[in-house]
C-alpha positions as CSV (number, residue, x, y, z in Angstrom):
1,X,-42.4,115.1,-55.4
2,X,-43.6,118.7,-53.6
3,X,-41.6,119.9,-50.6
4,X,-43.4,117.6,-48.3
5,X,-46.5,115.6,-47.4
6,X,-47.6,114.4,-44.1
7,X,-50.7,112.4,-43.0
8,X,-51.7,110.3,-45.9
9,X,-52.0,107.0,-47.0
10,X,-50.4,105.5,-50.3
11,X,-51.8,102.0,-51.1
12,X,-51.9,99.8,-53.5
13,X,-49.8,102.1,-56.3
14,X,-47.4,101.5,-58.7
15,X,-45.7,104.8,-58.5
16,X,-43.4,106.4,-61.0
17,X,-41.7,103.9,-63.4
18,X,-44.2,101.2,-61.8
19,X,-41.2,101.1,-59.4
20,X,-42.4,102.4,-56.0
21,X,-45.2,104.1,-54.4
22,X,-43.2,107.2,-54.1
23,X,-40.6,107.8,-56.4
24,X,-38.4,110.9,-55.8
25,X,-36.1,112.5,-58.0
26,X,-33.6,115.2,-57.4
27,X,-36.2,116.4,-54.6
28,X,-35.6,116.3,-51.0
29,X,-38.8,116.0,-49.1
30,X,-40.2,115.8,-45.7
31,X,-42.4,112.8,-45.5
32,X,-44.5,112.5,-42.0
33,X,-46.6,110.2,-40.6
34,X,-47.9,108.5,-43.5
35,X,-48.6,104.8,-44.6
36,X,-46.8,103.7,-47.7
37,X,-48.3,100.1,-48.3
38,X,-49.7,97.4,-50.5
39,X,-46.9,98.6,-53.5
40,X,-45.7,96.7,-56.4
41,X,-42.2,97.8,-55.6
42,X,-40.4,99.8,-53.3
43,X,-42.5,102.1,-50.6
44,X,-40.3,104.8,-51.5
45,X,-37.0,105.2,-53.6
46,X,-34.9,108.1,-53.7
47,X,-32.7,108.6,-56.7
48,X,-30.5,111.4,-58.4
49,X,-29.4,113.6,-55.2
50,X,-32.8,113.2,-53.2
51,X,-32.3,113.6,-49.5
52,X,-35.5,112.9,-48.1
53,X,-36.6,113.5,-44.0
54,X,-39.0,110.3,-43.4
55,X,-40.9,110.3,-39.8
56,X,-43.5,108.6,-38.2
57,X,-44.0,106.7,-40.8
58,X,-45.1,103.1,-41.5
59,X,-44.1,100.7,-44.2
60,X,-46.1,97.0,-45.1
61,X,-46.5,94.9,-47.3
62,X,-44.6,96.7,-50.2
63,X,-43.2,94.2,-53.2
64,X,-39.4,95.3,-52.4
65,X,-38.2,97.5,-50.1
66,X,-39.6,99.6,-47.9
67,X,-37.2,102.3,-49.0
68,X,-34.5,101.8,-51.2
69,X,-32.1,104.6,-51.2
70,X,-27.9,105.1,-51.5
71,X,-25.3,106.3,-48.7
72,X,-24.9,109.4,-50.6
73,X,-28.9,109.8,-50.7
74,X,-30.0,109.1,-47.1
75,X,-31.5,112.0,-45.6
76,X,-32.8,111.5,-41.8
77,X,-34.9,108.2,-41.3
78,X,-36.5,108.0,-37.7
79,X,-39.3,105.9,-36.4
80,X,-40.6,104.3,-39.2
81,X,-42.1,101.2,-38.2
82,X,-43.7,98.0,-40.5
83,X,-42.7,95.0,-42.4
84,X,-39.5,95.4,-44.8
85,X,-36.3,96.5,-45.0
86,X,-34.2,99.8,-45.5
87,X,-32.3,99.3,-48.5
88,X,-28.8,100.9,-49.2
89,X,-28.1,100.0,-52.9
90,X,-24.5,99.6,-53.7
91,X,-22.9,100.7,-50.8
92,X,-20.6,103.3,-51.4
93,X,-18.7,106.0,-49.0
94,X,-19.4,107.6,-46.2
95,X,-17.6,110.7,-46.5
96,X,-19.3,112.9,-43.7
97,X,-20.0,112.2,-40.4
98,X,-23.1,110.8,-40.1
99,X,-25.2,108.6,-37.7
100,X,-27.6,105.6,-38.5
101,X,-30.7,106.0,-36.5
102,X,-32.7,103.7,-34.2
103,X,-35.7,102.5,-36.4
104,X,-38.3,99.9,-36.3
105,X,-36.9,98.5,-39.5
106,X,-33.6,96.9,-40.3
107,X,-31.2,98.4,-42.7
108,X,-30.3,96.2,-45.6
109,X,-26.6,97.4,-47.1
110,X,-25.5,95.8,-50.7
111,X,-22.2,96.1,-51.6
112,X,-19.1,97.6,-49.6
113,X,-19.4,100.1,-48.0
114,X,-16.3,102.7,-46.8
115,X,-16.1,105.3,-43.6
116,X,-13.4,108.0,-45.2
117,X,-13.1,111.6,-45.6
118,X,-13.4,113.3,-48.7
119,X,-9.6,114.4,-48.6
120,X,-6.3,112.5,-47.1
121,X,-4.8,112.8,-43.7
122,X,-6.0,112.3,-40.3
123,X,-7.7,115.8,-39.9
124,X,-9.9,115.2,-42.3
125,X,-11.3,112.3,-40.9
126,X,-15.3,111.2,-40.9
127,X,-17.4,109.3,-38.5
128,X,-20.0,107.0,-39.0
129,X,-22.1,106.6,-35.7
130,X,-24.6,103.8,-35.2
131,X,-26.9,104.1,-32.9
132,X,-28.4,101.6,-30.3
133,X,-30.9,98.8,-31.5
134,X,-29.6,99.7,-34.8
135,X,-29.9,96.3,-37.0
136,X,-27.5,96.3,-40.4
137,X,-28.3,93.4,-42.5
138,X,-25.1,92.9,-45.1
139,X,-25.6,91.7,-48.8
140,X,-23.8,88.5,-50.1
141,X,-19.9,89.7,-51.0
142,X,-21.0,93.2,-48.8
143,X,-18.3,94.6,-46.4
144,X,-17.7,97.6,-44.3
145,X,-14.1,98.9,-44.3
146,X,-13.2,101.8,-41.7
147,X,-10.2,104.1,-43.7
148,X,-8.8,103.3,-46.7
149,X,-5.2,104.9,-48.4
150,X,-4.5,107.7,-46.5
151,X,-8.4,108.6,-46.1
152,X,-9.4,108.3,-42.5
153,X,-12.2,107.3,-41.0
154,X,-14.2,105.9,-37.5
155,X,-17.3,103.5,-36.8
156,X,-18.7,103.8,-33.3
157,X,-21.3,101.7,-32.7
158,X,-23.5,102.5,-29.5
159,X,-25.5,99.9,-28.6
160,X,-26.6,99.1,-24.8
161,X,-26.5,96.0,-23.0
162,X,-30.4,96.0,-23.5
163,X,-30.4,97.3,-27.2
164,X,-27.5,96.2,-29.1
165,X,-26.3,97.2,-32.3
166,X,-26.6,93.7,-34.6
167,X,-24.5,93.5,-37.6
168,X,-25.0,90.4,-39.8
169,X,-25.7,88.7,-43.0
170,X,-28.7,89.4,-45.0
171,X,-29.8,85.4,-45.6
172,X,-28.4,84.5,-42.0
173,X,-26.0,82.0,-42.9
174,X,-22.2,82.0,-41.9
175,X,-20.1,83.5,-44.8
176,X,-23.6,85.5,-46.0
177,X,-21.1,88.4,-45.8
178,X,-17.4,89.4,-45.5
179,X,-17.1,91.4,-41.9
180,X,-15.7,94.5,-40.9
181,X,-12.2,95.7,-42.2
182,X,-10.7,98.3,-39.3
183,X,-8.1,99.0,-41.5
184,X,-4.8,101.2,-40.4
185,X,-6.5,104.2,-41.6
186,X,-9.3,103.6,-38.9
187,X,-8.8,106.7,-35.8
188,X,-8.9,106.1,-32.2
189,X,-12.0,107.3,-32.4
190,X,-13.3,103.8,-33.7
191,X,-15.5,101.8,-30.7
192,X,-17.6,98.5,-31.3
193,X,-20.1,98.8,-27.8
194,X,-22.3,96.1,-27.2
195,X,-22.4,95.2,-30.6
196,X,-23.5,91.0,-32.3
197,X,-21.5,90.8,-35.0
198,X,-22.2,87.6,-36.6
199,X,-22.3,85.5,-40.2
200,X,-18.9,86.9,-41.6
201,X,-15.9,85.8,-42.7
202,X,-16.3,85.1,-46.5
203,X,-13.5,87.6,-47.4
204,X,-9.9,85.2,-48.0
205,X,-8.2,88.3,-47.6
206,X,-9.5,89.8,-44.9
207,X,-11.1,86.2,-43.1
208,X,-13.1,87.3,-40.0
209,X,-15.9,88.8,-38.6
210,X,-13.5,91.6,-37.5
211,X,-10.2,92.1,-38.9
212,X,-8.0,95.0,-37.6
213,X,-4.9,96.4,-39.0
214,X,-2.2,98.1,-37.5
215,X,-4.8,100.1,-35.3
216,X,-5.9,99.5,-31.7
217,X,-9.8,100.1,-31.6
218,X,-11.7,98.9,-28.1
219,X,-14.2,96.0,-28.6
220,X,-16.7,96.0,-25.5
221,X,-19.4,94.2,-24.8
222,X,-19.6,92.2,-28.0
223,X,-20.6,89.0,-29.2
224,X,-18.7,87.8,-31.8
225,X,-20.2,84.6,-33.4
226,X,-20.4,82.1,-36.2
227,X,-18.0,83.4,-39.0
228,X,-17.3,81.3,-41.7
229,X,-13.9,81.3,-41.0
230,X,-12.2,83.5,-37.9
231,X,-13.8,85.5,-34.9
232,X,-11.5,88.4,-34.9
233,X,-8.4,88.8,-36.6
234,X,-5.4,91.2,-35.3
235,X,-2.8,91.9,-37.6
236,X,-0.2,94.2,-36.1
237,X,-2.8,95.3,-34.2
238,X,-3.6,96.0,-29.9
239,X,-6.9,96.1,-29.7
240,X,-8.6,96.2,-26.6
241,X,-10.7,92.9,-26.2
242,X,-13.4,93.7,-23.1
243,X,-16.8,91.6,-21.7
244,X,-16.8,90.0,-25.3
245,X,-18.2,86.2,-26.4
246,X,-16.3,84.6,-29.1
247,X,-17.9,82.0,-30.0
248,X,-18.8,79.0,-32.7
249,X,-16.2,80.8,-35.6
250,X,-15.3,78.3,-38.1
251,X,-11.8,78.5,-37.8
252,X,-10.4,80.7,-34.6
253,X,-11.8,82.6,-31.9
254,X,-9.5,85.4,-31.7
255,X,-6.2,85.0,-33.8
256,X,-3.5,87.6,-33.8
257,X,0.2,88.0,-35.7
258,X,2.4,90.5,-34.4
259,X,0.3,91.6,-32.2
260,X,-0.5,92.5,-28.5
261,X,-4.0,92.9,-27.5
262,X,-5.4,93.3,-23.8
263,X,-8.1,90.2,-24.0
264,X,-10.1,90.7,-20.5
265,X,-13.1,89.1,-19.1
266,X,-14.2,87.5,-22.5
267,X,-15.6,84.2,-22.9
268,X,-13.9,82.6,-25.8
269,X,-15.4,79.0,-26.7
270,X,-16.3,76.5,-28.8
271,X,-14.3,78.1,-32.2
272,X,-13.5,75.2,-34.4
273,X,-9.6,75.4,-35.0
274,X,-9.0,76.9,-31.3
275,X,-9.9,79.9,-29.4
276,X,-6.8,81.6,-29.4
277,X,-4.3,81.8,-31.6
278,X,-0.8,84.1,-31.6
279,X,-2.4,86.0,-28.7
280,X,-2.7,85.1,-24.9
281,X,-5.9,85.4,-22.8
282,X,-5.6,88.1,-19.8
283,X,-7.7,88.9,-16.9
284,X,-11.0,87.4,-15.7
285,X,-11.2,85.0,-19.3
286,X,-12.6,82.3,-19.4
287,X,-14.1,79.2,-22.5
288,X,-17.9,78.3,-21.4
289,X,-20.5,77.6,-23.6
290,X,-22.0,80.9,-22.6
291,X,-25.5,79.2,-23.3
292,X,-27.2,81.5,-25.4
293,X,-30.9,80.9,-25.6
294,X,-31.3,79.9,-29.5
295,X,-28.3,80.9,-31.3
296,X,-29.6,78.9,-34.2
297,X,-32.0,81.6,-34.2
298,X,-29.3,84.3,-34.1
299,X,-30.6,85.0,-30.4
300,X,-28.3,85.8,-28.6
301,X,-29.5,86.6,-25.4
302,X,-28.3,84.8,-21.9
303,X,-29.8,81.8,-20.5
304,X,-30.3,81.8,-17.0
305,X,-27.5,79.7,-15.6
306,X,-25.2,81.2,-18.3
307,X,-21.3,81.7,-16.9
308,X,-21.4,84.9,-19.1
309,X,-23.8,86.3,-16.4
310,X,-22.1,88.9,-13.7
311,X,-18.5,87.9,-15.0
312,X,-17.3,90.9,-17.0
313,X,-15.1,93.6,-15.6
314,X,-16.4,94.4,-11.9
315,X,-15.7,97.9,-12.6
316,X,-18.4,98.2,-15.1
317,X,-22.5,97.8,-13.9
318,X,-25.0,97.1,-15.7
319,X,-28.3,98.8,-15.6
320,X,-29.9,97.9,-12.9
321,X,-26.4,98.5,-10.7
322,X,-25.3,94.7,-10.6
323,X,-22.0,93.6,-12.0
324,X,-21.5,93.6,-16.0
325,X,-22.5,90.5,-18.2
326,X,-20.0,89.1,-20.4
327,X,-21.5,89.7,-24.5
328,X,-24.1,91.9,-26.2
329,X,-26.5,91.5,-24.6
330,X,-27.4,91.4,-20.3
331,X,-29.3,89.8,-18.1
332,X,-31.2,92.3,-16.0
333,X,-33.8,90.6,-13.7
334,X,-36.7,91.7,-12.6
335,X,-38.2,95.0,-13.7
336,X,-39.0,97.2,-11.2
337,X,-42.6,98.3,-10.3
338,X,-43.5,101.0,-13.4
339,X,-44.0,104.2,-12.3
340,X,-46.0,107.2,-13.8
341,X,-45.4,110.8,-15.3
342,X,-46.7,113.0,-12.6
343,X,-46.0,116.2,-14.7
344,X,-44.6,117.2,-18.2
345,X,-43.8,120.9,-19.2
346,X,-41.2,123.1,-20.8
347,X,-39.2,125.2,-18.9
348,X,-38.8,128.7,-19.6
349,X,-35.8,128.2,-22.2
350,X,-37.6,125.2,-24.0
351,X,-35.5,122.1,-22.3
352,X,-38.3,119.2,-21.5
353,X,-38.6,118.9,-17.7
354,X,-40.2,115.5,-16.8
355,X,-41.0,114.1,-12.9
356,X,-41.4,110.8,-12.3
357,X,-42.7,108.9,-9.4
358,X,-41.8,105.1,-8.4
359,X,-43.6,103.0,-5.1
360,X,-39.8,101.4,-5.1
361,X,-36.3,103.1,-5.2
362,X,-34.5,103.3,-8.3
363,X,-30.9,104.0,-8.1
364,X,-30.4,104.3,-12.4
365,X,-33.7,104.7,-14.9
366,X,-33.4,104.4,-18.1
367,X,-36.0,106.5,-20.1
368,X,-36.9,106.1,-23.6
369,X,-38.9,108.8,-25.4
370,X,-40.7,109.2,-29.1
371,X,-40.4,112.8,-30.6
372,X,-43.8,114.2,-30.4
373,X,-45.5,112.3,-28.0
C-alpha cells in the first residue's frame, strides 16, 4: 500500500492473499476517513513491520477482524467506529511506552502479553497507558504481566467514573482468561483507575483477576468481579485497595500472604470461599450486594438504591461535586441543562479557545471533543 489514502470506500473485497480488504506489508500508511466493509476477512491487517495511522474510519461487517495487527505493529488507532474487533495477534511485549487509545471498537488481545523495557534495571523502564473507555477483550489462556526478570515495566489505566477502562474475557465467561500479573518488576508508577476487571482467574499459578507481587501499586475505583477463582491476590505485597467492589470471585475476595495492604472504602461481597482472607478490612469497608444493574450482562453500573452509592472516600468527588461512589463506575444524577458553543477560534499561538454558556451553574464540566470537528 502507497503512503496513504483518505476518503474512500473498500467493500466487498478480498484483498491481498484473499485475507483482508487492505493488506499492508512492510508499509506504514495513513488511512483516513474511509469505510472498510463487507470483506471476506480482516478490514485491514498489518504485517512485517507496518505501522499504520488509521482515523476516522469506520469498520462493518468484515469476515474477521476489523483490523488485525501485532503489539510491535500498532501504529496510532483513533476513532474508528463500526462492528468488530481490534485484533492483537499473539500478544507479545510492550517494550516502549505507549498508550491504547479511546476507540469505538474493543481491542481483542490473544496470547500474553508483557509491559518491559528493552534492557534490565529500573531506568529503563516502559509504560503502557490505557486510556479511558478503553475496552480490552483477553483471548482464552491470554494474560498481561507488568515486569518480568529484571525488565521493568508500568500499566496505568485511566478510566473515569463515567468511562471506565474494562478488561475481560473474550467469550465472557469466568476463567475466559488468566488476569493481570503485577509482578515485582512492576514500578510505582503502575495505577488501575476506575478500571472492571472481570472473568479471570484461569491461571493456577497466578489464580486471580489481579495478582501482585512484592510491589505496592494503588487500585482505585475498581470493580473486581467474577474470577474463576480469586478477586485479587497479594503476595508480599501493600497495595493500596481504594472505592473498589470485590465481588462474586469464585474462591476469595481479596486474599493476601505476607502482606499488608490499606483496604479502604471497598465493598467486598458475595466471593464464594470468603471475602477476605490473610488481610484485614480498614476504613469506611463494608460487604453489600452493591446491586449492580445486570451483572449477568457484565453491566456493571449502580442500581439506584445501591450501598456502593456516595460511600467511597469523602475526600474524593465525583463529577458532578457529590461524594465518590464505591466501583467503576458512578452514579451521577441528573444532567444538567446542555448548554451551547457561543464561539470557537484559535488564539494567536494556535491553542483552541472555546466559551461556553449554561442557563444553570456548573461548578465542574466535563468536555469531550473529536479531532477535526
Amino acid at each position: 500500500m502507497g503512503a496513504g489514502h483518505a476518503g474512500q470506500t473498500y467493500s466487498n473485497s478480498f484483498g491481498s492473499n484473499l485475507s483482508a480488504s487492505i493488506y499492508l506489508y512492510s508499509a506504514s500508511p495513513t488511512i483516513a476517513n474511509t469505510i472498510i466493509a463487507d470483506g471476506f476477512g480482516d478490514g485491514l491487517y498489518a504485517n512485517d513491520g507496518s505501522a499504520p495511522t488509521v482515523d476516522e474510519c469506520s469498520f462493518a461487517s468484515n469476515g474477521a477482524a476489523a483490523i488485525s495487527t501485532r503489539w510491535d505493529r500498532l501504529g496510532w488507532i483513533g476513532n474508528v467506529t463500526g462492528s468488530g474487533d481490534i485484533l492483537l495477534r499473539t500478544g507479545g511485549a510492550v517494550r516502549a511506552n505507549w498508550t491504547l487509545t479511546r476507540n469505538g471498537l474493543p481491542y481483542q488481545i490473544a496470547g500474553d502479553t508483557i509491559i518491559r523495557g528493552n534492557a534490565s534495571g529500573a531506568a529503563n523502564s516502559v509504560l503502557m497507558t490505557v486510556e479511558a473507555g478503553c475496552r480490552l477483550r483477553f483471548s482464552q489462556g491470554s494474560k498481561l504481566v507488568i515486569g518480568e526478570s529484571g525488565y521493568y515495566g508500568a500499566l496505568r489505566t485511566l478510566g473515569v467514573s463515567d468511562a471506565p477502562v474494562v478488561l475481560t474475557s473474550a467469550n465472557g465467561l469466568a476463567g475466559g482468561w488468566e488476569g493481570i500479573v503485577i509482578s515485582q518488576y512492576a514500578t510505582s508508577a503502575t495505577e488501575l483507575r476506575h478500571t472492571v476487571l472481570s472473568c479471570g482467574g484461569s491461571d493456577p499459578s497466578y489464580p486471580a483477576n489481579i495478582y501482585v507481587q512484592s510491589t505496592a501499586p494503588r487500585i482505585v475505583g475498581c470493580s473486581v468481579v467474577k474470577s474463576l477463582t480469586n478477586g485479587i491476590v497479594l503476595s508480599s505485597a501493600n497495595a493500596q485497595i481504594r472505592n473498589c467492589v470485590v465481588s462474586e470471585n469464585a474462591n476469595y475476595g481479596i486474599k493476601g500472604t505476607s502482606s499488608s495492604p490499606t483496604i479502604t472504602y471497598t465493598d467486598c461481597w458475595g466471593n464464594e470461599y470468603g471475602n477476605y482472607s490473610g488481610v484485614t478490612a480498614g476504613t469506611g469497608c463494608f460487604s453489600s450486594n452493591p446491586l449492580f444493574v445486570n451483572p449477568n450482562q457484565a453491566d456493571y453500573h449502580l442500581q439506584t438504591g445501591s450501598p456502593c452509592i456516595d460511600t467511597g472516600d469523602p475526600a474524593m468527588l465525583d463529577l458532578i461535586g457529590s461524594r465518590i461512589d464505591v466501583g467503576a463506575w458512578s452514579v451521577l444524577g441528573s444532567a444538567i441543562t446542555p448548554g451551547s458553543i457561543a464561539s470557537a477560534k484559535g488564539a494567536a499561538d494556535g491553542t483552541p479557545v472555546v466559551v461556553w454558556t449554561s442557563p444553570e451553574k456548573v461548578d465542574t464540566l466535563s468536555v469531550s471533543y473529536r479531532k477535526g470537528v
